[in-house]
C-alpha positions as CSV (number, residue, x, y, z in Angstrom):
1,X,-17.7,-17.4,-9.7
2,X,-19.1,-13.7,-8.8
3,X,-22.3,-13.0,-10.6
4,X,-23.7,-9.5,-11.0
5,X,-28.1,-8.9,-11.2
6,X,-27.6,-9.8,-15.0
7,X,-25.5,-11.1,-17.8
8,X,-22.1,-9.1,-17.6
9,X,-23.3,-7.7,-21.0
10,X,-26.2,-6.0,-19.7
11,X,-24.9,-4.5,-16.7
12,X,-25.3,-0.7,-17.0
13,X,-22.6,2.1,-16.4
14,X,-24.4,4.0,-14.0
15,X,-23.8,2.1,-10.3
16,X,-26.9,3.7,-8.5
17,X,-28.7,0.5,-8.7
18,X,-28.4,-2.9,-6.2
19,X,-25.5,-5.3,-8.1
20,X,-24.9,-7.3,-6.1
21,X,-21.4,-10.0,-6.6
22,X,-21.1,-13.0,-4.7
23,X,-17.6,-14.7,-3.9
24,X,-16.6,-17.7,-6.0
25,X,-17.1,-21.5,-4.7
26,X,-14.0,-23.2,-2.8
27,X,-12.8,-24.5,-5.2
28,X,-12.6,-21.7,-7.7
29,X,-10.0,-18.9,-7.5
30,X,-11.7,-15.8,-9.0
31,X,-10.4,-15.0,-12.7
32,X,-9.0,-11.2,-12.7
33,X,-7.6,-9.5,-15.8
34,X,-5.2,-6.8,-15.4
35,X,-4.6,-3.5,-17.3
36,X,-1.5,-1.4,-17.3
37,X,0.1,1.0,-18.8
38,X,3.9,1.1,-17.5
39,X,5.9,-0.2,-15.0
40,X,3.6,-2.7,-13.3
41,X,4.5,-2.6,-9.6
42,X,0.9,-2.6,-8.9
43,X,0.9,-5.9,-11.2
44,X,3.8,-7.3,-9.4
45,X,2.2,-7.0,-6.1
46,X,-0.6,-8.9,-7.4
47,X,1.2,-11.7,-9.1
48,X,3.2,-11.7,-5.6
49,X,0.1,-12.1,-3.7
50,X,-1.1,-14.9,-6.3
51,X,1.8,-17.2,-5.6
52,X,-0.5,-18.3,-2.4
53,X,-3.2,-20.3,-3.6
54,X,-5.1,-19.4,-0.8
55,X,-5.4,-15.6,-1.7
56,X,-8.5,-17.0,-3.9
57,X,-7.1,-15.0,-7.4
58,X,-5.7,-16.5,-10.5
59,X,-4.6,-13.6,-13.2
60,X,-5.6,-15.0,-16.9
61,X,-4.0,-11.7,-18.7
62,X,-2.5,-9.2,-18.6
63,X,-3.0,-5.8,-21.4
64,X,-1.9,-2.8,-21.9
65,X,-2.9,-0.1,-24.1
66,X,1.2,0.7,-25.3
67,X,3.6,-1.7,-26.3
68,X,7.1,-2.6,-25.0
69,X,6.2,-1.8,-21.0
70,X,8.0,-3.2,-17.4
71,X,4.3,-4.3,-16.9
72,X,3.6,-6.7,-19.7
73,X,7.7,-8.1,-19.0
74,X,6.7,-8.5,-15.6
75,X,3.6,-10.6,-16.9
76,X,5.3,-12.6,-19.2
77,X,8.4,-13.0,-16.8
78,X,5.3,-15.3,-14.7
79,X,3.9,-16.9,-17.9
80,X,0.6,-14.6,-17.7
81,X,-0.8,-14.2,-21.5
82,X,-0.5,-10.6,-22.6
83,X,-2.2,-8.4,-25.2
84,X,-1.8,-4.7,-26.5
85,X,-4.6,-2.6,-27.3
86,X,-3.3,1.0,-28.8
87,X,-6.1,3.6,-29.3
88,X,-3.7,4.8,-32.0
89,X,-4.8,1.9,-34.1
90,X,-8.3,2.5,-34.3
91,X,-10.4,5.1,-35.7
92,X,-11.9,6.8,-32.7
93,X,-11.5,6.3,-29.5
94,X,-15.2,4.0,-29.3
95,X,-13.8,1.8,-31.4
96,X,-10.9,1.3,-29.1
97,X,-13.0,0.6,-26.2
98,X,-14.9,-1.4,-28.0
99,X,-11.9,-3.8,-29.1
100,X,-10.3,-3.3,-25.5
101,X,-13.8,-5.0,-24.2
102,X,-13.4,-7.8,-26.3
103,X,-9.9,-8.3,-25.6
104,X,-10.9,-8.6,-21.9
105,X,-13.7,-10.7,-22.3
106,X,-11.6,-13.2,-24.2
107,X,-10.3,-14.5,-20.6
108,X,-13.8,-14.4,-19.1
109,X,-12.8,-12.4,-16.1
110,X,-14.8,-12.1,-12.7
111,X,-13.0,-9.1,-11.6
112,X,-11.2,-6.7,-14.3
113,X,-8.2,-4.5,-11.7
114,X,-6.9,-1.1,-13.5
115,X,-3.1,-1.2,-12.3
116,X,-2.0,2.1,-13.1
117,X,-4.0,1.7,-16.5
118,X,-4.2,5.5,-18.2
119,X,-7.1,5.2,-20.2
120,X,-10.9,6.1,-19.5
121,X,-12.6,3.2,-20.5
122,X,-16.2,4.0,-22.1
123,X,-19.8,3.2,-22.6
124,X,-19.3,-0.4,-24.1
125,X,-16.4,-1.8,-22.0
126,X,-18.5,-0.3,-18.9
127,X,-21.6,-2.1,-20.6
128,X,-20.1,-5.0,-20.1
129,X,-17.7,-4.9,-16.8
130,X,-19.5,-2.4,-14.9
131,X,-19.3,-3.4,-11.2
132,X,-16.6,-5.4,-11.6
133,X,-14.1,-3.2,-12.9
134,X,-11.9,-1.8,-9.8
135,X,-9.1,1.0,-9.8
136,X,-6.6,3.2,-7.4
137,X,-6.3,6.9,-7.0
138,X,-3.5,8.7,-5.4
139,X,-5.7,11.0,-3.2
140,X,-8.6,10.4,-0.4
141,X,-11.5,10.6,-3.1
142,X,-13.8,12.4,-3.9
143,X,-11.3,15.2,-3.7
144,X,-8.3,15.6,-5.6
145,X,-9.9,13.5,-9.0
146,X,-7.4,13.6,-12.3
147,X,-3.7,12.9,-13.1
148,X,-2.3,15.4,-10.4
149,X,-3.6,14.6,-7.2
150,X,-0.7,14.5,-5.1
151,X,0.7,17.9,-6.2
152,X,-2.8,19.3,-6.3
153,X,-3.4,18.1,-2.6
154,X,0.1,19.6,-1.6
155,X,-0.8,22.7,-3.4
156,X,-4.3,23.0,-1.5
157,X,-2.1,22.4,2.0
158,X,-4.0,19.7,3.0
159,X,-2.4,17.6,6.3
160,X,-3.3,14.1,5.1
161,X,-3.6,12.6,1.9
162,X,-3.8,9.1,0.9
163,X,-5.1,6.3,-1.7
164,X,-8.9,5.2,-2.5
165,X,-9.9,1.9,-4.4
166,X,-12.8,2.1,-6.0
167,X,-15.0,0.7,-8.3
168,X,-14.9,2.3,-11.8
169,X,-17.5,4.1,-13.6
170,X,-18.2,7.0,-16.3
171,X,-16.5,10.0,-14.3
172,X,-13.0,10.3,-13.5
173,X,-11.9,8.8,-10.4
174,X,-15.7,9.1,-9.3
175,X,-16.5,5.6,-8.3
176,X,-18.0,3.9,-5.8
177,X,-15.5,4.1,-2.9
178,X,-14.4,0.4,-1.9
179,X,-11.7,1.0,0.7
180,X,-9.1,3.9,1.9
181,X,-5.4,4.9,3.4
182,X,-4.3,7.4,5.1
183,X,-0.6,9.0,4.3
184,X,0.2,12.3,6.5
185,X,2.3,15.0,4.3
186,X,5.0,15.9,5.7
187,X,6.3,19.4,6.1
188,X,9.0,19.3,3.0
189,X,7.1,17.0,0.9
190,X,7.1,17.9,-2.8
191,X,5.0,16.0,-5.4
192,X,7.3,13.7,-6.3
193,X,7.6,12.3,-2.4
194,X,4.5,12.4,-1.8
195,X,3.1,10.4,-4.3
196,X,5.9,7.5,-3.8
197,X,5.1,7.2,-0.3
198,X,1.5,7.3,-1.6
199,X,2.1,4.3,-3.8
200,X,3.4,2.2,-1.2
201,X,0.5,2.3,0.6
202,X,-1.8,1.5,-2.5
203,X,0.1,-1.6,-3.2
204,X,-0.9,-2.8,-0.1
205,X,-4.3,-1.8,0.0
206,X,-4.8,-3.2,-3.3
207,X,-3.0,-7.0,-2.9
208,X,-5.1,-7.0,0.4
209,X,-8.4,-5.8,-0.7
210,X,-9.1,-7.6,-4.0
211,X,-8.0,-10.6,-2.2
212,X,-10.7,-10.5,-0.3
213,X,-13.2,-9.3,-2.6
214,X,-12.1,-12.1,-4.7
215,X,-12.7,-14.5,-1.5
216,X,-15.6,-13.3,-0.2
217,X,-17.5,-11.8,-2.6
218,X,-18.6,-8.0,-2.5
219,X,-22.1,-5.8,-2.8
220,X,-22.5,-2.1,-4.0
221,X,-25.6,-0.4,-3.3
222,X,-26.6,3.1,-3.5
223,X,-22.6,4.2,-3.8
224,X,-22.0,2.1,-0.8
225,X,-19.3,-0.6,-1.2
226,X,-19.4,-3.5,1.4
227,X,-17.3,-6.9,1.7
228,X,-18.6,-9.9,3.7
């Protein structure tokens, strides 16, 4: 099972320091919780990949933060256990994160994967899955961070864009960089275009990636993200 330089609990937000996680034993697939918030084809891809026992990752739940989404059908559809977590049912947004850590937690993950999950998570969820908490971006980070990135990079007339997985911390899409793809824009791209092309690569790159993170283990040091 990975393990980080400390209890999971006392991990800190800030990734500047060694963590270090090392790949689970043979004969232990590594535990991943998943978060979305809509459709789920990230999820799907996933629970694809998982059919194969030998892509080393068994998903023990699935949550989202609204209720009645593709994504928690699509987990339930593969008999994954599913919770909501609304921030519209707690008090303040801390408390929110707060219950959303101990939701996770719950399933003891090794590796928590944002799947087109539209919430920040904060200071005590990152307290306690910090380093192991990994998410996609529609753009070649560090440019292009927020909700917009495909139109903004079309609207900056850039030649390439692509996707970045990284590793989550207490910026927006600011992260450690794990891996990167490539998609060229195309002359009469619009937004909308973009970004679906853009998607298809970031299915891939995330099935392939956190397969073998989950395999093989993974350090980050200093920003810098390496796999076995």
């Amino acid at each position: 099972m990975p393990t980080g330089t400390g209890p999971a609990h006392d991990r800190p937000a800030s990734l500047d320091s060694l963590s270090r996680v090392t790949a689970p034993h043979a004969d232990h697939r590594c535990a991943v919780v998943v978060l979305v918030s809509g459709s789920g084809t990230n999820l799907q891809a996933l629970l694809d990949a998982t059919a194969d026992p030998g892509y080393g990752v068994c998903i023990r739940a699935v949550g989202a933060d609204r209720c009645d989404i593709e994504g928690l059908a699509r987990a339930r559809r593969a008999g994954i256990p599913t919770f909501v977590c609304r921030v519209a049912d707690f008090p303040t947004r801390a408390d929110w994160d707060v219950a959303l850590a101990a939701h996770v937690a719950a399933y003891e993950p090794d590796l928590v994967v944002l799947a087109g999950f539209l919430k920040l998570t904060g200071e005590v969820f990152l307290a306690r899955f910090g380093g192991r908490t990994v998410n996609t971006h529609p753009a070649l980070s560090p440019s292009f961070p927020g909700m917009h990135a495909p139109r903004d990079a079309l609207e900056h007339g850039v030649k390439v864009s692509g996707c970045t997985l990284f590793v989550v911390d207490d910026g927006v899409d600011s992260g450690p960089i794990i891996a990167q793809t490539a998609v060229p824009v195309q002359d009469d791209d619009t937004a909308a275009s973009l970004h679906e092309r853009i998607k298809v690569a970031e299915r891939a790159l995330l099935v392939d990636v956190v397969g073998r993170m989950a395999r093989e283990g993974f350090t980050i040091s200093q920003r810098k993200v390496s796999i076995p």
